[in-house]
MINURO-832533 format. One record per residue (C-alpha): x, y, z. Coordinates in steps of 0.25 Angstrom, whole numbers, plus 5000, padded with zeros to 4 digits. Layout:
BEGIN
XYZ...
# end
This chain:
BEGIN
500050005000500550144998500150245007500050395001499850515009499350645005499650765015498650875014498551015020497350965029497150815025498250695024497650585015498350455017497950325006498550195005498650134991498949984985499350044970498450164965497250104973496850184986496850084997496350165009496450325013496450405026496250575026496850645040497350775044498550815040499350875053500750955050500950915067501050785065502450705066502850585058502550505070501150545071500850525057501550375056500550345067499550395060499750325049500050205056498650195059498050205045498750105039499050005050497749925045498049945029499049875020500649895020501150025016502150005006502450165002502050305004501750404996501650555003501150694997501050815007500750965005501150985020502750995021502650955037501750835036502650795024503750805032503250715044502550625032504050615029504450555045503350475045503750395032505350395035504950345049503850255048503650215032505150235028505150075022504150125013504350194999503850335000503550434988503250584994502950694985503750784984504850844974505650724965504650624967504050584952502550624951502450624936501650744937502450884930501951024939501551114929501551224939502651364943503051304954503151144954503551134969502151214973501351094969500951024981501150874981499550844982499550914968500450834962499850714966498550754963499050764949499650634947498350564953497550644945498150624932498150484935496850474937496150554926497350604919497350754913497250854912496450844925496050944938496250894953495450974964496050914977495150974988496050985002496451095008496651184997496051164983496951114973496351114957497651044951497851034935498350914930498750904915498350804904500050754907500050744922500450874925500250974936499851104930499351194941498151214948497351304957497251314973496151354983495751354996495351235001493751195005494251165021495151275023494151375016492951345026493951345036494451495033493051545030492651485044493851565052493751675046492151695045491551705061490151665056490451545047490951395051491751275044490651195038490551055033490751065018489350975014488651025003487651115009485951105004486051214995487251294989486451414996486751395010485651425019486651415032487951465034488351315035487851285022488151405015489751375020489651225012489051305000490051394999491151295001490551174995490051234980491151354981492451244982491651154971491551294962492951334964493451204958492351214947492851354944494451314945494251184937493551264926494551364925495751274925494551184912494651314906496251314908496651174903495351104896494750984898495150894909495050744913494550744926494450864938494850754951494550814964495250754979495650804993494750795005493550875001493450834985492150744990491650884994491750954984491750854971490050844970489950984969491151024959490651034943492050994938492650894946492550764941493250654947493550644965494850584969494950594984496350514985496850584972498050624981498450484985498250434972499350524968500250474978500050344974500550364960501650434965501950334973501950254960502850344953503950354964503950214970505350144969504450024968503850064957
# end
């Protein structure tokens, strides 16, 4: 089994995978206090009941939680092989982009799964803590994309900053015209975040042409996929996939 492990702002996504098939997956916080020990115990929990591990293959976009990711494996997993990404390892995917080093590593993979999958040119909307629209040409390549504030951390500012409103669970609400304050919140969130990708995927239609499939994953995707006009296809483990390929490409073994 290789287990992959994706490190998010808010969420770490951990999968175990025998080949390119998704075996089991666990989603927890990610905490930048925690120590190699504590995550190797964690760990240890998960996957004391599931098959051997026989690699790992690690993506973060928080330098302190790689850096113990890094303890844990030397200490605890260091008989296994591990592919991290990071500069020199081979992703097969060319950045397009001013500055190649800006990319995050989510991005990357994200690329490569998704051009695996539906090949290209293609869009990925990856729902987490901010709102990544990635472009993916019709060879594989990263070509850019656009950024936005993410659906969590958006309720959360407008919460602190607004005395009379509150952090609301984001259900669709009866009506886009909210009769409450509750319901007006999940309006606004809800069919405002499913618009925003509408009008970016459009734009970036009107940029490239036609493309094979527009993927959306991360943590909120179920959320906000059934109200989206352009999304097309949801991929929830899209991340890990990639790491699973990588792994592929990288593995002495292989």
């Amino acid at each position: 089994m290789l287990l992959t492990i994706d490190v998010g702002n808010t969420n770490t996504v951990i999968g175990l995978y025998a080949g390119l098939q998704l075996h089991k997956s666990w989603r927890i916080k990610t905490d930048a206090a925690e120590t190699a020990d504590e995550l190797a115990l964690k760990f240890r929990g998960f996957l004391e009941t599931e098959p051997a591990v026989s690699g790992i293959a690690l993506c973060s976009t928080v330098p302190a939680v790689l850096h113990q990711m890094r303890l844990m494996i030397s200490n605890y997993y260091g008989h296994l092989e591990a592919v991290i990404v990071e500069p020199g390892i081979k992703t097969g995917v060319p950045i397009l982009t001013d500055n190649p080093k800006e990319v995050g590593a989510d991005r990357i993979v994200n690329t490569l799964a998704a051009h695996y999958l539906f090949g290209g040119p293609c869009i990925v909307v990856d729902f987490g803590t901010s709102t990544n629209l990635d472009v993916v040409s019709e060879k594989g390549e990263f070509l850019g994309g656009a950024l936005a504030p993410g659906v969590e951390i958006s309720l959360d500012a407008l919460a602190s900053r607004a005395a009379a409103l509150r952090k609301v669970e984001l259900v669709a609400p009866r009506s886009v015209i909210g009769k409450n304050t509750v319901e007006a919140l999940q309006a606004g969130a809800l069919y405002g975040f499913a618009g925003q990708v509408d009008g970016l995927v459009g734009r970036i239609i009107k940029e490239i042409g036609p493309v094979t499939a527009v993927v959306a994953t991360g943590g909120l995707s179920s959320v906000v996929v059934p109200e989206s006009q352009t999304i097309t296809h949801e991929e929830p483990d899209l991340t890990l996939l990639g790491l699973a390929l990588l792994f592929a490409k990288n593995s002495q073994s292989s």
